[in-house]
Every structure is written in C-alpha cells, then in structure tokens.
C-alpha positions as CSV (number, residue, x, y, z in Angstrom):
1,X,0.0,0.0,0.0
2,X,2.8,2.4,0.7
3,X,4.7,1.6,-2.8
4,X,1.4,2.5,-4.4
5,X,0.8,5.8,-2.5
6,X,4.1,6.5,-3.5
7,X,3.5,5.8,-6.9
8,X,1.1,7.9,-7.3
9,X,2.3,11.0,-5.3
10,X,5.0,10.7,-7.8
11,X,2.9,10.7,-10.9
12,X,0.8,13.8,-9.5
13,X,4.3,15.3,-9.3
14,X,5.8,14.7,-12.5
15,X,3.2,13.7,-15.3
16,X,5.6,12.0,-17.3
17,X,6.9,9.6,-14.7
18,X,5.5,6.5,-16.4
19,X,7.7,7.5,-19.6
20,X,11.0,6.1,-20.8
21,X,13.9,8.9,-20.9
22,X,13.5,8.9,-24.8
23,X,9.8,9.6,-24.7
24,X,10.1,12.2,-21.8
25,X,12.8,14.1,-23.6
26,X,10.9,14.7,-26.9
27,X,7.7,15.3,-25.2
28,X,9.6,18.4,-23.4
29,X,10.1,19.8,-26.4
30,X,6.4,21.4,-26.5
31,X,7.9,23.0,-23.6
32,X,6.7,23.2,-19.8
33,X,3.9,22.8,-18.2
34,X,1.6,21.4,-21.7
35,X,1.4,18.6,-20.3
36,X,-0.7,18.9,-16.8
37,X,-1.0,15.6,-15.4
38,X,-1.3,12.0,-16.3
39,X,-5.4,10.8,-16.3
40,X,-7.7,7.8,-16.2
41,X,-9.1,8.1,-19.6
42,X,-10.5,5.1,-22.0
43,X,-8.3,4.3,-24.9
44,X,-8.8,4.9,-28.6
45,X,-12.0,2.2,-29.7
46,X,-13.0,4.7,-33.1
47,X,-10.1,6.1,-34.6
48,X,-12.8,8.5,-36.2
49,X,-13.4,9.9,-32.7
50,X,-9.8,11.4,-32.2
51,X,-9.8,11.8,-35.5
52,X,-12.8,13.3,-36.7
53,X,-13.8,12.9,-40.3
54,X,-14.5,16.6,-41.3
55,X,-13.0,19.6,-43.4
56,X,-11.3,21.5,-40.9
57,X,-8.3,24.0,-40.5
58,X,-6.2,23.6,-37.7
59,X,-3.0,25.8,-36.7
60,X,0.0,24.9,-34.9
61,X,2.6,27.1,-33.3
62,X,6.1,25.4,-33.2
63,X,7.1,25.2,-29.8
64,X,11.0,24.4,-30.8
65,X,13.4,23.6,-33.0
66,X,14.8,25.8,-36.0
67,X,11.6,27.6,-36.4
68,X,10.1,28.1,-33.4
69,X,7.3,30.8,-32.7
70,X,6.5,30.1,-36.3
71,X,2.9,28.7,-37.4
72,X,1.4,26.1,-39.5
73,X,-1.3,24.7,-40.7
74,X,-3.0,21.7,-40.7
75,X,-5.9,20.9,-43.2
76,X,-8.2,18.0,-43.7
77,X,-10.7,17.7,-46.5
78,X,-12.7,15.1,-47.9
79,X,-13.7,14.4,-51.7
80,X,-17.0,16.1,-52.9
81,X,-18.5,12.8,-54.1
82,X,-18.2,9.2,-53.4
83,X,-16.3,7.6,-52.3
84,X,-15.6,10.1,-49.8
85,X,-12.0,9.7,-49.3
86,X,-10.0,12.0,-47.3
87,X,-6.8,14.4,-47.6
88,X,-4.7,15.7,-45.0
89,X,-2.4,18.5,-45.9
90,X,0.4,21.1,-44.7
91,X,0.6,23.0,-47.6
92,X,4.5,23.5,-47.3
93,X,5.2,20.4,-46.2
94,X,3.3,17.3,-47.3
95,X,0.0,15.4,-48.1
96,X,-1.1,12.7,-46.7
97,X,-3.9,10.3,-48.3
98,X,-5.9,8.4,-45.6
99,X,-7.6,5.3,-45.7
100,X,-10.6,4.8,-43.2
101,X,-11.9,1.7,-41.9
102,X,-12.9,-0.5,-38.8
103,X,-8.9,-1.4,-38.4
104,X,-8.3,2.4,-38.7
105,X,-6.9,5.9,-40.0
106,X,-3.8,4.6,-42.1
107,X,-2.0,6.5,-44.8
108,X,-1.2,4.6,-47.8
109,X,0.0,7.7,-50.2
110,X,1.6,10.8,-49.4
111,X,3.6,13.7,-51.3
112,X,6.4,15.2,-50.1
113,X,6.0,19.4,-50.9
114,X,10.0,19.9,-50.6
115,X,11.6,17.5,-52.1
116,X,8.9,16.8,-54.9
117,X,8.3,12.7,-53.9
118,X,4.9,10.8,-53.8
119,X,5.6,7.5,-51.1
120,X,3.5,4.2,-51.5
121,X,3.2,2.3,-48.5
122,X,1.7,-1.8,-48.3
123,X,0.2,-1.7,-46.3
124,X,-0.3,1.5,-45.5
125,X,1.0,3.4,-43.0
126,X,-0.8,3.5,-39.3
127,X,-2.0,6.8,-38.1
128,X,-4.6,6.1,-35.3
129,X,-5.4,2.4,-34.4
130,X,-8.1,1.4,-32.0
131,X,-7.7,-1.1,-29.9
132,X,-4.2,-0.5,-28.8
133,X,-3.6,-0.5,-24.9
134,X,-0.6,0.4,-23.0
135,X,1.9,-1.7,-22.8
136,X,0.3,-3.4,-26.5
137,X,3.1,-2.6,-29.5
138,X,1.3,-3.3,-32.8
139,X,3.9,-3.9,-35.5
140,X,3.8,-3.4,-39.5
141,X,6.5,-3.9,-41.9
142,X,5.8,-1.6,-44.8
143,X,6.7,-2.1,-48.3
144,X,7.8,1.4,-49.9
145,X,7.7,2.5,-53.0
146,X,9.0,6.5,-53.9
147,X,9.0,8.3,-57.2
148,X,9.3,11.8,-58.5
149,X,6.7,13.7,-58.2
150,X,7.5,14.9,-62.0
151,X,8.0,11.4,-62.9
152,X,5.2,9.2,-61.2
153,X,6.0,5.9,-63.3
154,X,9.8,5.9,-62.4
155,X,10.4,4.3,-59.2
156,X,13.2,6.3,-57.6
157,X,13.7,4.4,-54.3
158,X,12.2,1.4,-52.5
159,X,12.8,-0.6,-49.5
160,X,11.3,-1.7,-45.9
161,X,10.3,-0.1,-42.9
162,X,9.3,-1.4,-39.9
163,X,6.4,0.6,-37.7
164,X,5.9,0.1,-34.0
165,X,2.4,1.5,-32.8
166,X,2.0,2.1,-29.4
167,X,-1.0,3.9,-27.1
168,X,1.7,5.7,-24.2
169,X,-1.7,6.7,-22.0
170,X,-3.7,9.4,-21.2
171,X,-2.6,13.0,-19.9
172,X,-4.4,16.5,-19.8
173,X,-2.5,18.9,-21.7
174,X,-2.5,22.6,-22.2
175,X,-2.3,24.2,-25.1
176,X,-3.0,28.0,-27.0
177,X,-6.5,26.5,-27.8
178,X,-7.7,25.5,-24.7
179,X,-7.3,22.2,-21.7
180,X,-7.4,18.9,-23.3
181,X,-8.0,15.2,-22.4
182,X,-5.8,13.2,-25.0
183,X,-3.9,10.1,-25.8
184,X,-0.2,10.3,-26.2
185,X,0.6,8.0,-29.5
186,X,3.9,7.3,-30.3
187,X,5.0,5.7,-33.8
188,X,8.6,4.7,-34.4
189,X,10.0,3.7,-37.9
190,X,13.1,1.2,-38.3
191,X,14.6,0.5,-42.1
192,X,16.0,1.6,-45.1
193,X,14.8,3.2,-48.5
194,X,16.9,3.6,-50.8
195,X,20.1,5.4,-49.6
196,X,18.9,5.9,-46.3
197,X,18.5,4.0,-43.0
198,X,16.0,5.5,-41.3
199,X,15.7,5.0,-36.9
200,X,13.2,7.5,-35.4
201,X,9.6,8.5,-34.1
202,X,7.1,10.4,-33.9
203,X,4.6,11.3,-31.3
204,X,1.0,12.9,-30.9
205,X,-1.6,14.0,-28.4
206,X,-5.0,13.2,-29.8
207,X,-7.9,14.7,-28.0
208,X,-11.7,13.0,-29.0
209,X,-13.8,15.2,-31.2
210,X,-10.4,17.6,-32.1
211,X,-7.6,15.2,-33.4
212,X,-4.0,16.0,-32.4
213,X,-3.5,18.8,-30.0
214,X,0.5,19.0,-29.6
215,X,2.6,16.5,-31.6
216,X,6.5,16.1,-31.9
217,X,7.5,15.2,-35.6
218,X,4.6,14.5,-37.2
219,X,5.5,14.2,-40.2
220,X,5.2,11.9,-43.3
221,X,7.9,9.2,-43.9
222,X,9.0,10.9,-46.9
223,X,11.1,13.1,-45.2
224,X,13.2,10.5,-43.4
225,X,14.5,9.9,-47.1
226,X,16.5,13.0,-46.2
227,X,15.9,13.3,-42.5
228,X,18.1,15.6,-40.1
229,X,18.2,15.0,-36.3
230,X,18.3,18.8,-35.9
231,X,15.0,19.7,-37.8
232,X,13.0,18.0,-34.9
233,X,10.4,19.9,-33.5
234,X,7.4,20.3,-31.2
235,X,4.0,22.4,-32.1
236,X,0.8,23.1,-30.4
237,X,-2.8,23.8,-31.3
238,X,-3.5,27.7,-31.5
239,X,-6.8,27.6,-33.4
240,X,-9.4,25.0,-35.2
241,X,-12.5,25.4,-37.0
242,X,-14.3,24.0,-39.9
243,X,-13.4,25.3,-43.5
244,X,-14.5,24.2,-46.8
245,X,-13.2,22.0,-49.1
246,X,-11.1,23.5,-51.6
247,X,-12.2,23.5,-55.3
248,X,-9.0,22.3,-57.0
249,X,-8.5,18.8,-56.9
C-alpha cells in the first residue's frame, strides 16, 4: 500500500513519470507545463473519434526547433463525391492520403512538398489504431515505394520499414486552444529506403472530437528519405475550425 501511495504521489508530481527517458525528452520539447498531469481516460476504440472525419483547419505554433514561434497549418478535406476519401495536408510540407476503416486511420500515399516525392506504403501506413492498450506494441513492416513527383511511373527508391504503434496513456494537456483530455501515440519507424536508413519517431496528443492537439514530428515518412536530427520539432494547437473543401482537386 505504501509503494502505491508512493507511486502515485510521484505521478501527480511529475506527469511523465511513467515514460521512458526517450519519450520524456521529446515530449519536453512542446515545452513546460503542456502537459498537466497523467489521467484515467478510456483508450482509442474509433479512430474517427480522435480523429474526426471533417473539413477542418487547424494551426500549430512550433514550440522548438529551428523555427520556433513560427505557425502552421494543418488541413483536412474530404472528396465532394463518393467515395468520400479524405486528404490531410500542410501545404508547405506534405500530403497525406488516408484510408478509413474499422482497423483504422492509415495512410497509404503521401507527397512530399520539398523534395517533390509521392511515397506508396503496403500496407499503409498507421496513423490512429483502435484497440491499442498500454503496454500493446502493434507492428507493420511496410513495403515502400517512392517516385518523383514529375516522374510518377519511375520508381526512384524502394525498401522496408518497420512501424511500431504504441497507445503511451492518457494525460491532460495545455495548449494556445484551450485544456485537453488526449492520448499520447507514439510511432517509431526502423529501415532503409533507398540510400537511407532510417531510426526514429514520432509522437502525438489526440484529443476525441479535435484530433491532435500537440505533436513532436509528425510528419510523413518521406522526409526520413533526407531526415536531419536537428529539424526535430514540437508544435501546439492555437486555433481549429471548420473550413470548406477546396475546389481544385
């Protein structure tokens, strides 16, 4: 009984006492006090729940890294007629393409803005799986396919990745756009594509009925192609709202 009261004094005092060192130190890069305190909350069963299914704008502010202070945005959109497939995009970085269905949110395409490459993942790649419990690691191994953007037919690069998906718990966080009940999901990617071996991760705060609230790289797998430990960064939600589709495909 004493080992548990201790426990949990210590969780009340540091909300990211049940992380490993890894986890705790990118999750401080949103910066202090985001994350209130570690909370009971039930785990991701709809994926479409913490990740709603609706054209909406939301911006970020970085809270690190190069270009900190700076904002972005975050759009998702879905097609005007059926099938009504769906398109997450940050216009100066990348597009994803997702794939919805009872196993989840995955991304099987995405285009990388920068460096003008479209990425084929099989299966796709996991975003938001239901089901997952602490403790649980789900594992895909990804078959990937990359071309030029101005060459779509020409495979440039291909290779394997492995993806371990894991649910890290529940914790109120704080951010520009208000308090927030959320999951922390962490995704980390082992492999090589072409030229490059790829070792990293990315994590995310998804809040039900918003989607994710603070996040540390999120960002497609396409940019691991050319991926630089220093362009790791944290961002928070400033600002969401609905918005309309936009009318060029």
């Amino acid at each position: 009984m004493l080992m548990t009261l201790t426990l949990t004094l210590a969780c009340a005092a540091d909300p990211l006492a049940g992380l490993t060192h890894d986890d705790r130190d990118a999750v401080s890069m949103l910066g202090p006090h985001v994350v209130q305190n570690a909370i009971d909350i039930a785990p991701v069963s709809v994926a479409s729940d913490w990740l709603p299914l609706a054209d909406s704008t939301n911006t970020y502010v970085r809270t690190s890294g190069d270009h900190a202070g700076d904002t972005e945005t975050i759009s998702l959109h879905g097609a005007a007629t059926p099938p009504r497939g769906w398109t997450m995009r940050n216009p100066a970085r990348w597009t994803r393409y997702l794939k919805h269905s009872d196993s989840g949110i995955h991304v099987p395409t995405t285009i990388n803005v920068p460096h003008a490459v479209i990425s084929h993942f099989s299966p796709p790649e996991p975003l938001l799986i239901p089901g997952a419990m602490p403790g649980d690691v789900i594992e895909h191994t990804l078959q990937v396919r990359v071309y030029d953007i101005h060459e779509p037919t020409v495979l440039a690069h291909s290779g394997t990745l492995t993806a371990h998906y894991r649910d890290l718990g529940g914790f109120r966080v704080q951010v520009p756009a208000g308090t927030f009940d959320t999951r922390l999901i962490k995704i980390t990617y082992q492999g090589k594509v072409g030229p490059a071996t790829i070792t990293d991760s990315s994590w995310a705060f998804y809040a039900q009925g918003v989607g994710p609230v603070a996040f540390v790289n999120y960002k497609d797998v396409s940019a691991f192609l050319i991926y630089n430990k220093d362009e790791r960064f944290g961002a928070v939600l400033k600002a969401s709202k609905p918005s309309a589709a936009p009318t060029a495909p």
